[in-house]
TORSE-981546 format. One record per residue (C-alpha): residue in three letters; x, y, z. Coordinates in steps of 0.2 Angstrom, whole numbers, padded with zeros to 4 digits, always signed. Last residue first. Layout:
ALAXYZ ...
END
This chain:
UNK-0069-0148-0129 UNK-0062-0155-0110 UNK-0045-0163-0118 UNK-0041-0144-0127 UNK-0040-0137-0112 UNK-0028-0148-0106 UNK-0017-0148-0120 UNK-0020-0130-0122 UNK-0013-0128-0102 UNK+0000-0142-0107 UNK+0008-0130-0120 UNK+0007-0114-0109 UNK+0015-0121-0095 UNK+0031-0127-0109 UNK+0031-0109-0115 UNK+0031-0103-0096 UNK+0045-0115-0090 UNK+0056-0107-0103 UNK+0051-0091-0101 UNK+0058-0094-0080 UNK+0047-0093-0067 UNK+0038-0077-0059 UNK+0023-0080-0071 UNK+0011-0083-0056 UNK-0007-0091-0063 UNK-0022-0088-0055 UNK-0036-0097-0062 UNK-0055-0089-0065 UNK-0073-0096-0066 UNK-0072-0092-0045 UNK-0064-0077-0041 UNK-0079-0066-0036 UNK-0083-0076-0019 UNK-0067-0076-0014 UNK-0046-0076-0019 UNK-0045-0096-0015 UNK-0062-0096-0029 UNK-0048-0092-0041 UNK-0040-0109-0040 UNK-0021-0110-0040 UNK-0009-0114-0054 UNK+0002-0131-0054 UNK+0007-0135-0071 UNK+0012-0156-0074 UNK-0003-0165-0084 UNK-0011-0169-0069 UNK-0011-0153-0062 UNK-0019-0146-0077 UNK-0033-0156-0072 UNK-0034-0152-0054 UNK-0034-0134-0058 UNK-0049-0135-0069 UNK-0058-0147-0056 UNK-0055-0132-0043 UNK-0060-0117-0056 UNK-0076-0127-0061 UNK-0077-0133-0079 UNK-0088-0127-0094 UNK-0071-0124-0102 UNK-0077-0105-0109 UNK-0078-0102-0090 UNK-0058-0102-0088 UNK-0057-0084-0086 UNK-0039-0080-0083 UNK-0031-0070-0067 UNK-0013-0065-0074 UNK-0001-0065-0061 UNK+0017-0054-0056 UNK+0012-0038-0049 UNK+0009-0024-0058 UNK-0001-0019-0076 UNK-0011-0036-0079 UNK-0016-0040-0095 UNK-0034-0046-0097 UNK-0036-0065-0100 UNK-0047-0077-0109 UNK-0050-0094-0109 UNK-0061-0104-0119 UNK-0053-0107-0136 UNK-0031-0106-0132 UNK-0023-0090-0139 UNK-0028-0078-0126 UNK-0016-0090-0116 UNK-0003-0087-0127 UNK-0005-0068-0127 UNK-0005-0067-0108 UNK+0009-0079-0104 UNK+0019-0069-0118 UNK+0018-0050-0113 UNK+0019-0055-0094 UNK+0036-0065-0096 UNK+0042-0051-0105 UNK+0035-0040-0089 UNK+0043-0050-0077 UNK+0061-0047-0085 UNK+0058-0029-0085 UNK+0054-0031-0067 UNK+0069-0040-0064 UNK+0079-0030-0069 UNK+0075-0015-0063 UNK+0076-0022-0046 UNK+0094-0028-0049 UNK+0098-0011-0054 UNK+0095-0005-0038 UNK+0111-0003-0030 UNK+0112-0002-0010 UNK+0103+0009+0003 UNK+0085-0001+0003 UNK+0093-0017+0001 UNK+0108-0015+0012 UNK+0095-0010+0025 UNK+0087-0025+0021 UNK+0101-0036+0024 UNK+0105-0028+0040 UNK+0089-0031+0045 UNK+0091-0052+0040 UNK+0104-0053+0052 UNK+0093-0046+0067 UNK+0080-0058+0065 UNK+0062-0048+0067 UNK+0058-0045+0087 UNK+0049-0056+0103 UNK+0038-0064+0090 UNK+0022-0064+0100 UNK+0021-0054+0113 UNK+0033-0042+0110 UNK+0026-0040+0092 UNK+0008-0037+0098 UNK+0015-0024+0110 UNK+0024-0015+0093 UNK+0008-0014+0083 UNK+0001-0006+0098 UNK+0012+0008+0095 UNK+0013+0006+0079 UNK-0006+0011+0080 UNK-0003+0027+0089 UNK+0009+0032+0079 UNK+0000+0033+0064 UNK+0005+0017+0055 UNK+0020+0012+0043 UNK+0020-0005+0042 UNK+0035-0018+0038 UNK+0043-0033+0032 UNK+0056-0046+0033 UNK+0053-0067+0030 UNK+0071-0070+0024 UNK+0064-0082+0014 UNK+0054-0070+0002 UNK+0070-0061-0001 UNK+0068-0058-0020 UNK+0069-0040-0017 UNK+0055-0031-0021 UNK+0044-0049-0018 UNK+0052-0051-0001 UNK+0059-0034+0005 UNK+0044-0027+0012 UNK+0026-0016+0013 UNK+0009-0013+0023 UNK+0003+0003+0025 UNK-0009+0005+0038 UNK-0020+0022+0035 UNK-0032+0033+0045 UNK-0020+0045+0050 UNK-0011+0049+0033 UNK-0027+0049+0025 UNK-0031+0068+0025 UNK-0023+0074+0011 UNK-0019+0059-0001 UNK-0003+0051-0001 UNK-0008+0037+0009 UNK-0020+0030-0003 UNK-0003+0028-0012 UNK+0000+0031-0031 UNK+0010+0019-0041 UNK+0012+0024-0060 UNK+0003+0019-0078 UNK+0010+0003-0086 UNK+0022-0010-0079 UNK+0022-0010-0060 UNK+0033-0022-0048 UNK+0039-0008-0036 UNK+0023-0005-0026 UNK+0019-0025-0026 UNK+0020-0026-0006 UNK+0010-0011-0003 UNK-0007-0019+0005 UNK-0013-0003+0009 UNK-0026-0007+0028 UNK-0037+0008+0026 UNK-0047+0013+0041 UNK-0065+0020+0041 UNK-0074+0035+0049 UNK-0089+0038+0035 UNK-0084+0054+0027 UNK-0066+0051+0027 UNK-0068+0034+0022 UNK-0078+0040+0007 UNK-0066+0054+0002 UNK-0051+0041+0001 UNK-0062+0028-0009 UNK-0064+0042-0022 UNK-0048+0048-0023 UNK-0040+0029-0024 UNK-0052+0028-0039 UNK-0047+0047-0047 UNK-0029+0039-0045 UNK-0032+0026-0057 UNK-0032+0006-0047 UNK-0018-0006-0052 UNK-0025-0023-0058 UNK-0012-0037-0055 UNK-0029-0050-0054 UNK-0023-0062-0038 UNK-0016-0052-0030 UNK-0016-0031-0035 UNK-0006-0018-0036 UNK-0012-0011-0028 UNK-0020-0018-0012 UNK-0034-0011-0001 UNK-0042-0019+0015 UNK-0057-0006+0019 UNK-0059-0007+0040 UNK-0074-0003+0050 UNK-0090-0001+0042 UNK-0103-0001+0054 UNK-0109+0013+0049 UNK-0111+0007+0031 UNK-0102+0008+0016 UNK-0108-0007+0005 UNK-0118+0007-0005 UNK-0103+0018-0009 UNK-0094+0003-0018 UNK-0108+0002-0028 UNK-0110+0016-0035 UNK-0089+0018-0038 UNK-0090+0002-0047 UNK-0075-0006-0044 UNK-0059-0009-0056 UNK-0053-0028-0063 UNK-0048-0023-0081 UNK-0068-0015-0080 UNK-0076-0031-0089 UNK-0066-0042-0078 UNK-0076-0035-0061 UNK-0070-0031-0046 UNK-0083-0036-0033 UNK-0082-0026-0016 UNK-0084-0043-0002 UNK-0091-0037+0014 UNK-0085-0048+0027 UNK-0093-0046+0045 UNK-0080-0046+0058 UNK-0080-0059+0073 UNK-0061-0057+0077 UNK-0057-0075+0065 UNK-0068-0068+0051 UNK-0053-0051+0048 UNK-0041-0064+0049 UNK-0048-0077+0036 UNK-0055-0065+0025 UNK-0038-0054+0023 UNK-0029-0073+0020 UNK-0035-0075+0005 UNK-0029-0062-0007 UNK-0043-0053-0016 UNK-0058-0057-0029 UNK-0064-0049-0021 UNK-0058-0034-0014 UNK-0063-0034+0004 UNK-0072-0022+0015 UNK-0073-0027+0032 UNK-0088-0024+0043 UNK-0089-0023+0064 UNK-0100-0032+0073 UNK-0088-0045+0082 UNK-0073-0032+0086 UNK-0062-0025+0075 UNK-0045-0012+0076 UNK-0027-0022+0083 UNK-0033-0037+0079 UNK-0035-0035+0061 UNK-0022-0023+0062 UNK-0010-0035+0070 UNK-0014-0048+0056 UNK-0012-0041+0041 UNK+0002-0032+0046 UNK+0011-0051+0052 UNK+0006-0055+0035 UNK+0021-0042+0027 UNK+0035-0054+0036 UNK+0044-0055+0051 UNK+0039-0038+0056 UNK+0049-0020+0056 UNK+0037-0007+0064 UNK+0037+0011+0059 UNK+0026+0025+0065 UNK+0043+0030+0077 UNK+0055+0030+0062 UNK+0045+0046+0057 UNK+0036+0048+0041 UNK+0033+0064+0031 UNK+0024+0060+0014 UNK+0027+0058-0003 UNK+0025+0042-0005 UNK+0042+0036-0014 UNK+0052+0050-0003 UNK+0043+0048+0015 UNK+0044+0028+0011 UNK+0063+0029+0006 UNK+0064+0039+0023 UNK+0056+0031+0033 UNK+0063+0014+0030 UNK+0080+0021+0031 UNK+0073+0029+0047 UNK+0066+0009+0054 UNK+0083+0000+0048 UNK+0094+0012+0058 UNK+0084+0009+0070 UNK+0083-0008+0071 UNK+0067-0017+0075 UNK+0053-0010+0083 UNK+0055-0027+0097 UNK+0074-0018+0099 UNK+0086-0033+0092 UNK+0090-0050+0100 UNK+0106-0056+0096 UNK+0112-0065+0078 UNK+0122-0049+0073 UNK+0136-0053+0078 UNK+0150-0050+0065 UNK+0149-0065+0055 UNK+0131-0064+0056 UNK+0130-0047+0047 UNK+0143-0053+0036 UNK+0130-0067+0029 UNK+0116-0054+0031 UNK+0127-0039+0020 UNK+0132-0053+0006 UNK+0118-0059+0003 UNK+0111-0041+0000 UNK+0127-0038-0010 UNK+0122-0052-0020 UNK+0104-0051-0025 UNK+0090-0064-0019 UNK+0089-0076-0032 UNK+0076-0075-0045 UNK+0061-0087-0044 UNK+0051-0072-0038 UNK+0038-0081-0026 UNK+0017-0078-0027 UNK+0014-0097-0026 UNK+0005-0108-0040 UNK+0015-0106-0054 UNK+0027-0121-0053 UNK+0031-0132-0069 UNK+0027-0152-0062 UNK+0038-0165-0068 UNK+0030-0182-0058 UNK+0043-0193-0050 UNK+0033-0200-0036 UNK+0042-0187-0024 UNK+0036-0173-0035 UNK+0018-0179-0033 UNK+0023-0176-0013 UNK+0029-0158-0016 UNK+0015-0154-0027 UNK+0003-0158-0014 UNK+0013-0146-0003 UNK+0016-0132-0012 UNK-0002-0133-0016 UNK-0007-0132+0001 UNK+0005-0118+0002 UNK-0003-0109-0012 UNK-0020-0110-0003 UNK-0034-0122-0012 UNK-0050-0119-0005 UNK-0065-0132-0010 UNK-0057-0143+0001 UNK-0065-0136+0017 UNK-0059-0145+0030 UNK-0044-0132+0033 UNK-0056-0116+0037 UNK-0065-0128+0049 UNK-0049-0133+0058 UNK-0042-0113+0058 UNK-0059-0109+0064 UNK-0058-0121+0077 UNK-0042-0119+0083 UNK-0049-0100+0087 UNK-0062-0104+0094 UNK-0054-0112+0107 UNK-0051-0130+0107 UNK-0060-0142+0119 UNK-0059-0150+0135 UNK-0055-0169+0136 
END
């Protein structure tokens, strides 16, 4: 019997090793617990728990009672792809054509069409680390060396400016950049985003702008790397409707790209996904032209739950937290529990909270728990309860 590709054999070794706990794993694991009887509070997967809005509903249930269940142009919609370059043109001050814009079935598909579309084996990647998961994996899987940038808990999960300039080499490739940020919910000043522009000027290198939490911020402002002068062609941003929107299931994203890279972007989607569903493009072009109080909100909403998850976890003797200002996690330090952040998790499984380990997020994250408050205050207070029991059991 031949053997898999390389690839198969990547995604098997990737999945043999038990040390990494992905949110879908979780969601699994807890699943089958569930089925035993076991009353577990979920905060393990980057979900908003509200319900997609109403007149978005609305707009896909009417778009398939009118006919919209047909293949749509690879691209996606055009009328989708200039509403979408013109709320990103307005919110990143910057000129967009419809034609730089791709409409994907979900924000990873960017991940993984710029991985492809730009490295070959040799070339470096720059990661946040800790940093979501799946950049590593995609950016390995075409032969690319990792280069982990540590983001240290001292600095509210900043860089160190030295240090990111010597990790900067020739070969670099490709800086992936997310603000705000997953797993930490750090958002990075504008003098830092400055900074990392000039050097990937000066040394020749993409940015991949994981956008998807643009909307979600509590203190301070979004600023895209994009906005700066002289970035607009060397940037992928990557952006959608599921956390802005609670659409997570509709599986609807985008990039905005030089056109030349869309380009590509869009040949990579012929092949492998044909086109985004048509019904769910007229959802998001409800989304984008409809009422945004929902948005609002939501995030206000998010940001009580912020306030108390961080201040009752600060409460309990060996963890710590810094307050996030975006997103929707808090990243704590768990190494006060003399406890790795895999057993840590474990344990706080079996007493009913699911979280993820920090060493999912790389090399930097481990001694640290992610913990998504996009569940109910409710749900929160009784998580925060079974996380000091827990804690309490290891002292």
């Amino acid at each position: 019997m031949k053997t898999f590709s390389k690839f198969a054999r990547f995604f098997t070794e990737q999945s043999r090793n038990n040390e990494i706990i992905t949110p879908f794993d979780m969601k699994v694991i807890t699943r089958d617990l569930e089925s035993k009887g076991k009353d577990i509070i979920h905060l393990e997967i980057g979900e908003p728990d509200f319900d997609t809005p109403e007149h978005i509903k609305r707009a896909g249930i009417e778009a398939i009672e009118n006919g919209f269940t047909h293949y749509a142009p690879s691209r996606g919609l055009l009328e989708l792809r200039e509403e979408v370059a013109k709320y990103v043109s307005v919110t990143r001050k910057i000129s967009v054509s419809p034609n730089e814009v791709v409409i994907v079935p979900g924000g990873k598909n960017v991940i993984f069409y710029t991985m492809m579309a730009l490295l070959e084996k040799g070339d470096e990647v720059i990661v946040q680390s800790p940093g979501y998961y799946p950049y590593e994996i995609d950016a390995s899987l075409f032969g690319a060396k990792i280069v982990p940038l540590p983001l240290r808990e001292e600095n509210g999960f900043s860089f160190d400016r030295d240090y990111f300039k010597k990790i900067v080499s020739e070969k670099t490739k490709l800086f992936v950049f997310i603000s705000p940020a997953n797993p930490t919910g750090n958002i990075f000043s504008k003098e830092d985003i400055e900074f990392i522009s000039e050097q990937a000027m000066k040394n020749d290198f993409y940015v991949l702008s994981d956008e998807i939490y643009s909307r979600i911020v509590y203190e301070g402002e979004f600023f895209s790397i994009a906005s700066v002068p002289g970035m607009r062609e060397r940037t992928i941003i990557l952006d959608g409707f599921s956390k802005t929107y609670a659409m997570t299931g509709w599986r609807l994203g985008y990039s905005i790209a030089p056109k030349n890279i869309s380009d590509i972007f869009n040949k990579f989607l012929v092949s492998s996904n044909s086109c985004t569903a048509t019904f769910t493009q007229i959802a998001g072009l409800e989304a984008l032209r409809g009422p945004q109080d929902t948005v609002d909100e939501m995030v206000a909403e998010y940001k009580r739950r912020r306030d108390f998850i961080v201040d009752a976890l600060n409460e309990i003797r060996g963890i710590r937290v810094v307050k996030p200002k975006g997103a929707f996690y808090v990243f704590p330090n768990i190494t006060g529990l003399g406890i790795s952040s895999r057993e840590f998790v474990m344990k706080l499984l079996q007493n009913g909270v699911a979280t993820i380990p920090g060493n999912t997020f790389g090399k930097y994250g481990e001694g640290f728990i992610r913990i998504s408050y996009a569940n109910s205050l409710e749900n929160l207070k009784i998580a925060a309860e079974r996380i000091q029991k827990t804690a309490e059991e290891l002292s």
